[in-house]
C-alpha positions in Angstrom: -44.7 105.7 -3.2 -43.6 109.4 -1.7 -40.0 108.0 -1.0 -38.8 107.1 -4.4 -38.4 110.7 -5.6 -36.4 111.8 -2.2 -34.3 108.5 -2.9 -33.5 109.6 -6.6 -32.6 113.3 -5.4 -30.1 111.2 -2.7 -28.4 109.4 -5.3 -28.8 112.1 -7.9 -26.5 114.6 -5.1 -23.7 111.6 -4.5 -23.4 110.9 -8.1 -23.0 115.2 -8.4 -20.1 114.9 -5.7 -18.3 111.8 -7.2 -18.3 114.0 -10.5 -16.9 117.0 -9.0 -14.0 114.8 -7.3 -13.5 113.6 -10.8 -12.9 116.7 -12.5 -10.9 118.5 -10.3 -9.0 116.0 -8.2 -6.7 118.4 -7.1 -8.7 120.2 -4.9 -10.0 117.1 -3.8 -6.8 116.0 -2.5 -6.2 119.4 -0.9 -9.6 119.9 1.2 -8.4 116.2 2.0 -4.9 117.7 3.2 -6.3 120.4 5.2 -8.1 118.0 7.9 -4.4 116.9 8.4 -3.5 117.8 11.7 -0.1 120.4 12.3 2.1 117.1 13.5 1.4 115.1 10.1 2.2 118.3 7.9 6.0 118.1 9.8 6.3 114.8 9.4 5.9 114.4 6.0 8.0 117.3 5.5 10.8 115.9 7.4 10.8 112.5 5.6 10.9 114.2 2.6 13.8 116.7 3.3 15.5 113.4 4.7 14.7 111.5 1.6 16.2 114.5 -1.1 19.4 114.7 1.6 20.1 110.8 1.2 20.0 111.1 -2.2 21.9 114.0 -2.8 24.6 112.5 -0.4 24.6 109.4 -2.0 24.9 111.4 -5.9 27.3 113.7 -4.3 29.5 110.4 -3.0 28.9 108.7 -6.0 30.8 111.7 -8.5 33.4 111.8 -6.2 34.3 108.4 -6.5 35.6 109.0 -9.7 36.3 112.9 -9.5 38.6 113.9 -6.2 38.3 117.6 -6.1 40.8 117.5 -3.1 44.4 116.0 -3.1 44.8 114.9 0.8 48.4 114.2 2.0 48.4 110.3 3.8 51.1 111.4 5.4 49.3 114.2 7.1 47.6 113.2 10.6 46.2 114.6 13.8 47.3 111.7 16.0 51.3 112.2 16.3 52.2 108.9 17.5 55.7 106.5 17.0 54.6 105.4 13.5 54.3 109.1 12.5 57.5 110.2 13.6 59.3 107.6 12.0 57.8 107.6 8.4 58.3 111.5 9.0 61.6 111.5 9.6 62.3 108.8 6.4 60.3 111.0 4.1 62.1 114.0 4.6 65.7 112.2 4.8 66.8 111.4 1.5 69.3 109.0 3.1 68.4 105.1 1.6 68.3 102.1 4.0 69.7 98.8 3.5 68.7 97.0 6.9 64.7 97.8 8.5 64.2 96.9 12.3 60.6 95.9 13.3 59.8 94.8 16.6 57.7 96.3 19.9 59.4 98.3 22.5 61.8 95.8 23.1 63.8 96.1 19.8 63.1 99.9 21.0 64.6 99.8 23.9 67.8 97.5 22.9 68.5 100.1 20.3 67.6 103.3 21.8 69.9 102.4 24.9 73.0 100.8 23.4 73.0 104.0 20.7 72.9 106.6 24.0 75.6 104.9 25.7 78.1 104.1 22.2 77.3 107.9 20.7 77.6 109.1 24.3 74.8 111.6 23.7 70.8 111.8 24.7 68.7 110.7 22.1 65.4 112.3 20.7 63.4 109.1 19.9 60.8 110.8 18.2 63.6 112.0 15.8 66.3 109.4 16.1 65.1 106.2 14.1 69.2 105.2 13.6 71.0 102.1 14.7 74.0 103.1 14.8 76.1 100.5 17.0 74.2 97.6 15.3 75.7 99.3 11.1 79.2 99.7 12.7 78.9 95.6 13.7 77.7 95.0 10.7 80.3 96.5 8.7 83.1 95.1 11.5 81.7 91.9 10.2 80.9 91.4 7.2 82.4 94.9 4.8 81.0 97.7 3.1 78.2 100.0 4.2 75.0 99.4 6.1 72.4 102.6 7.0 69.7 100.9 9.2 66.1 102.7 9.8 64.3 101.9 13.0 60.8 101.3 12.4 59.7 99.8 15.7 57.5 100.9 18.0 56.1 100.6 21.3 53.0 98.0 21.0 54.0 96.7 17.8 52.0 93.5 16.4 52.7 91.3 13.5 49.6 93.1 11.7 51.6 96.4 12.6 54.6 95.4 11.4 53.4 94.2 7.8 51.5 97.6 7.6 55.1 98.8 8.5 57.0 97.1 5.7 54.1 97.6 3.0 54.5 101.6 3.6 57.9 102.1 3.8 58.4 100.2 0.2 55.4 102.3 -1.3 57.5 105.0 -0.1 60.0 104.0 -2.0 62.5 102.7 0.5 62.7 99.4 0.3 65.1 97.1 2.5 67.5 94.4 1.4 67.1 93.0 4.9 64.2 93.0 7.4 65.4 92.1 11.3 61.9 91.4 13.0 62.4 91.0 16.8 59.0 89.3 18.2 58.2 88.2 21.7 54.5 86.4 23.1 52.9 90.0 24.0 52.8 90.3 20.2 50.4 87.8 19.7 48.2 87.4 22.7 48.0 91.0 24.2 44.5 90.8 26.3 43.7 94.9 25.7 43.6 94.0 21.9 41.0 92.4 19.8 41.5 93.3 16.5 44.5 94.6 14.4 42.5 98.0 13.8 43.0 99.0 17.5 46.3 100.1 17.2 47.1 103.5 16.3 49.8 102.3 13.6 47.6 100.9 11.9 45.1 103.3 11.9 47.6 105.8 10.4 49.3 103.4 7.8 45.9 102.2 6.4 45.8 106.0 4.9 49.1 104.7 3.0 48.3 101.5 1.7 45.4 99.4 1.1 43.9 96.6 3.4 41.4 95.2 0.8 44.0 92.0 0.2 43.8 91.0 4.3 40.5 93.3 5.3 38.9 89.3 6.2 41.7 89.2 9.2 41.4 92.6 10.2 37.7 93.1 11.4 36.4 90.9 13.5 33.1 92.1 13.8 30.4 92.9 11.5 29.7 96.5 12.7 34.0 97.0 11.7 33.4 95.1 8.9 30.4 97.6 7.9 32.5 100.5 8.6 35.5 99.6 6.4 32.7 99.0 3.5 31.3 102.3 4.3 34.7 104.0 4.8 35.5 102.7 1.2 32.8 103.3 -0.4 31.9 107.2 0.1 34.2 109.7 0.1 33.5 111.7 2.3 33.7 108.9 4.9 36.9 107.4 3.8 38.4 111.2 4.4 36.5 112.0 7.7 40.1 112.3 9.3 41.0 115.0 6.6 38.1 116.7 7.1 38.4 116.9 10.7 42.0 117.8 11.1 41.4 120.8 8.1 38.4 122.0 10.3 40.7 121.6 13.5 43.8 123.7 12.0 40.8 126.7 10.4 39.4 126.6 13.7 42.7 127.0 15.5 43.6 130.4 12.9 40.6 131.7 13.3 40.2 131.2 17.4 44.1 132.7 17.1 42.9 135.6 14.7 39.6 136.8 17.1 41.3 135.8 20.2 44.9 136.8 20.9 47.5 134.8 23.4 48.3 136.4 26.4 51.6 137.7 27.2 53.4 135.1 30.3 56.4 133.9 31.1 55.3 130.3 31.0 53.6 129.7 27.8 50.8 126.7 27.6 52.8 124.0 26.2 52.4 120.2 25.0 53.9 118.9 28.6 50.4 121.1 30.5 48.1 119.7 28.1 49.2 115.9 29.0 48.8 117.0 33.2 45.8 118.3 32.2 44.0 116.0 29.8 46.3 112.6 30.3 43.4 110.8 28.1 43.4 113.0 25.3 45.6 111.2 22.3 47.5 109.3 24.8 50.3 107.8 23.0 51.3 111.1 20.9 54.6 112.5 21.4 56.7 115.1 21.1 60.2 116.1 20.1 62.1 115.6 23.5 59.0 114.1 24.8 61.1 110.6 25.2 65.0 110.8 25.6 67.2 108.1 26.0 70.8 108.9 27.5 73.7 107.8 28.5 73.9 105.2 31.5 76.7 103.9 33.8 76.9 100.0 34.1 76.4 100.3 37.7 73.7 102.4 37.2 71.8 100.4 34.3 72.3 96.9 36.7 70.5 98.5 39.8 68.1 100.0 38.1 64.8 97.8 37.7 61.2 98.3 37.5 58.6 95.7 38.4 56.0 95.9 35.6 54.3 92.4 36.4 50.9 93.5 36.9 51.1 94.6 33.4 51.7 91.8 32.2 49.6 90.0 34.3 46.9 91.7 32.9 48.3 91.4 29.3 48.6 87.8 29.7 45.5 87.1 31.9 42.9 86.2 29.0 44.8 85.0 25.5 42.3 84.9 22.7 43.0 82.3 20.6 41.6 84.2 17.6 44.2 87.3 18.3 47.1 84.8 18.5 46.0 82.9 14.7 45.2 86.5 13.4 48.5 87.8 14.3 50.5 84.4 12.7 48.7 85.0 9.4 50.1 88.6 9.3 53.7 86.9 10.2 52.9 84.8 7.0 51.5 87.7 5.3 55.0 89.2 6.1 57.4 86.2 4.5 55.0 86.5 1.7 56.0 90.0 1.0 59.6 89.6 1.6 59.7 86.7 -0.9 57.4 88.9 -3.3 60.1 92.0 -3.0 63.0 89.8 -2.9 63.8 90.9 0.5 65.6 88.7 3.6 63.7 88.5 6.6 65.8 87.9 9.8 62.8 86.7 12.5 64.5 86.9 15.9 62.8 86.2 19.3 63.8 88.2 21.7 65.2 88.2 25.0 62.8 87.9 27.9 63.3 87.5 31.7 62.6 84.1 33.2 60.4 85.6 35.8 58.4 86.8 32.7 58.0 83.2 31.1 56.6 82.4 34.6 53.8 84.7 34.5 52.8 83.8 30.9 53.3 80.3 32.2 56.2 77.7 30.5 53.6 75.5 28.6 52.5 78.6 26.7 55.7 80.0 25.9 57.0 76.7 24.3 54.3 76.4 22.3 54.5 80.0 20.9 57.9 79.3 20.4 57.3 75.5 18.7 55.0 77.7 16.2 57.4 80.5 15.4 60.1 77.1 14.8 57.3 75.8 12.4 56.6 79.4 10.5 60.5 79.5 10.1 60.0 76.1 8.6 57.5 76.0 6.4 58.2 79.4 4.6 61.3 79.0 4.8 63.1 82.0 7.1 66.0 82.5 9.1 64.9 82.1 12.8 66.9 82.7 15.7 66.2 82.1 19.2 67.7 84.8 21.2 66.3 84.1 24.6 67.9 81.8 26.5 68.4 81.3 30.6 72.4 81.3 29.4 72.3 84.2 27.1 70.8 86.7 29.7 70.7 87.5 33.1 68.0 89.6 35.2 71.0 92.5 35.2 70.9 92.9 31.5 67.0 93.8 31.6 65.3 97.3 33.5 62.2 95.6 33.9 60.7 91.9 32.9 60.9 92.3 29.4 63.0 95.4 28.2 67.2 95.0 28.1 68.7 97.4 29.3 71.8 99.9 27.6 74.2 96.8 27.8 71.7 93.9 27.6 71.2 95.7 24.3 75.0 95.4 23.1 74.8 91.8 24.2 71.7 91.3 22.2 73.7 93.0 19.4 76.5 91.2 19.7 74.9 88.0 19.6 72.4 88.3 17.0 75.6 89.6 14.4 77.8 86.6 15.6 75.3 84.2 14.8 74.0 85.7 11.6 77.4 85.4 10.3 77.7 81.3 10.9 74.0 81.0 8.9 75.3 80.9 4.7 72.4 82.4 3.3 72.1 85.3 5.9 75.5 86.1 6.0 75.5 85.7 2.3 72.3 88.3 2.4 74.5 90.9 4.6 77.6 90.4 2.9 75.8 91.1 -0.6 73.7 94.1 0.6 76.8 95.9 2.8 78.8 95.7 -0.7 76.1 97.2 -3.0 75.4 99.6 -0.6 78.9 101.0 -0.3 78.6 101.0 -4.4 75.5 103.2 -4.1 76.9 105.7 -1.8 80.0 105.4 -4.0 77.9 106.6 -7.1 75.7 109.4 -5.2 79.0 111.0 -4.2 80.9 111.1 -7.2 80.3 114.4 -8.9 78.6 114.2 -12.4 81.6 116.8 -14.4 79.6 119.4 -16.2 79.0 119.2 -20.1 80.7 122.2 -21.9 
């Protein structure tokens, strides 16, 4: 009977602390808090700072979107490569083209060494985007005026060239005619899996949009989360802005704080490439590639083997490279026909030893599909490489023609154009208006009195 009242008193003191947690829960909760060891007081810091920085970031992305406090220039990159010399050198020329060239380094290399050898003068090809001999054949042919602009580049895929053609109509010079010289390389180059991996099209992507073929550019789903993510936040989609405005501030200010030395031999471009060969690799530089002028003799003794390049370009042909590329050839004649602009497709010449190492049942079947594009969308097509048409003399290595392999190309491709009627209609029409246009800019508007 003595326990009852020691129970009661028990129950009386719980019943005391439950109300005291009650009415002042706050205190409660922070005696509760205290027993929290250092490490848990961090940690619930840090995922709260995280938490208020997400947010903030995404809020901060989100105005943005539809407030741009900052007007970037597209034009405006830190890698200098081929395609940013030539759109440079067409925005700040207020000359119009009527005729566009596309193609890899082979259409370079035709043009850049028949030019040298007919203007009989070195050539700056990070500043010369002419074809000079090909207007004067042109006009020889067909009459009136033709200004072409060289827009191809070393490495350059169909995917490249459609970014190509895009941009240089958005920049307001659009073609009447587009000559696209294509060779295998260009659709089953081993080192590339996805059209993003070229620097091209890494700078022409800041130009114009790749929403419409985004599905055939990423191939996998970490790209295809960083185009998303690139597109979605600002500050993400402008990460190269950021980066080459913080690279040209720190530059002034390193500059300001930290003055040259005097030398004879200042640091130039040509000691950073000995020094750092990795570092933006296929930048150049005014005079950084020259072509000049060559002697026949010279040109037909001259040759470099560059089969185990090929070899290894050729070793492994992805299959889903080679369909991805032909949709951006289609994507191509779809935005000629859009524009009302003649493409010329034209594949080029090639060395027989190079057919060997791509193997002869692989080349006739690239070049059975290019006969069937040319078919079904309906675009001239001409077959420039052929055992009769060129010998190993006109080439400087397996694949590249040489200064006068380059006026036989020329010569060949313009002879042939004008026996096709709607081609040589397409030239005939766009050398006349042309000549009209430059008729029009040069007459001198008489002043109103």
């Amino acid at each position: 009977m003595t326990a009852a009242p020691h129970e009661t008193k028990v129950r009386t003191a719980e019943e005391q602390s439950v109300r005291t947690e009650q009415a002042n829960p706050t205190q409660f909760r922070r005696r509760a808090a205290d027993k929290l060891p250092p490490e848990a007081h961090r940690t619930s810091g840090m995922r709260a700072a995280t938490t208020w920085a997400l947010l903030l970031f995404a809020l901060g992305n989100f105005a943005l979107s539809f407030y741009n406090p900052i007007e970037f220039d597209p034009y405006k990159f830190l890698y200098r490569g081929w395609t940013w010399w030539g759109f440079n050198d067409m925005k700040k020329s207020a000359q119009v083209s009527n005729v566009a060239l596309l193609g890899s380094s082979l259409m370079v290399s035709a043009v850049a060494g028949v030019d040298a050898n007919y203007l009989n003068q070195n050539l700056d090809l990070a500043e010369y985007h002419k074809a000079k001999y090909l207007d004067d054949r042109l006009v020889n042919k067909f009459g009136g005026t033709f200004k072409s602009l060289n827009l191809s580049i070393p490495g350059q895929m169909p995917s490249d060239a459609y970014m190509t053609l895009r941009a240089m109509v958005a920049t307001a010079n659009r073609p009447d005619i587009v000559v696209y010289g294509v060779a295998p390389r260009d659709f089953i180059d081993s080192t590339m899996s996805s059209p993003a991996d070229t620097e091209a099209f890494q700078f022409l992507r800041r130009v114009v949009s790749i929403d419409e073929v985004a599905g055939h550019v990423f191939r996998t789903p970490l790209q295809r989360l960083e185009w998303f993510i690139n597109r979605t936040f600002y500050i993400s989609e402008h990460a190269a802005d950021f980066q080459l405005y913080c690279k040209e501030q720190s530059e002034k200010l390193v500059n300001s704080l930290v003055a040259c030395p005097r030398t004879d031999k200042p640091f130039t471009w040509w000691d950073r490439t000995k020094l750092l060969p990795s570092y933006l690799p296929g930048e150049i530089r005014p005079l950084a590639v020259r072509s000049g002028p060559i002697s026949e003799e010279v040109a037909r003794k001259r040759w470099i083997n560059n089969a185990p390049e090929y070899v290894e370009r050729y070793k492994h042909p992805d299959k889903h490279v080679y369909r991805t590329q032909f949709y951006f050839l289609e994507e191509i004649a779809k935005f000629c026909k859009k524009e009302r602009i003649e493409l010329v497709l034209v594949n080029m010449p090639i060395t027989a030893y190079n057919v060997g190492i791509l193997g002869p049942p692989r080349y006739m079947a690239y070049v059975g599909d290019l006969n069937v594009f040319a078919l079904n969308n309906n675009v001239a097509f001409y077959d420039l490489c052929t055992p009769a048409g060129f010998t190993q003399s006109d080439f400087h290595d397996s694949v590249h023609l040489n200064a006068f392999g380059g006026r036989k190309f020329f010569n060949q491709l313009v002879n042939i154009i004008s026996l096709s009627g709607r081609t040589r209609q397409a030239f005939a029409l766009s050398g006349k208006d042309m000549e009209r246009h430059q008729a029009v800019a040069n007459t001198k508007t008489p002043l109103i009195q």
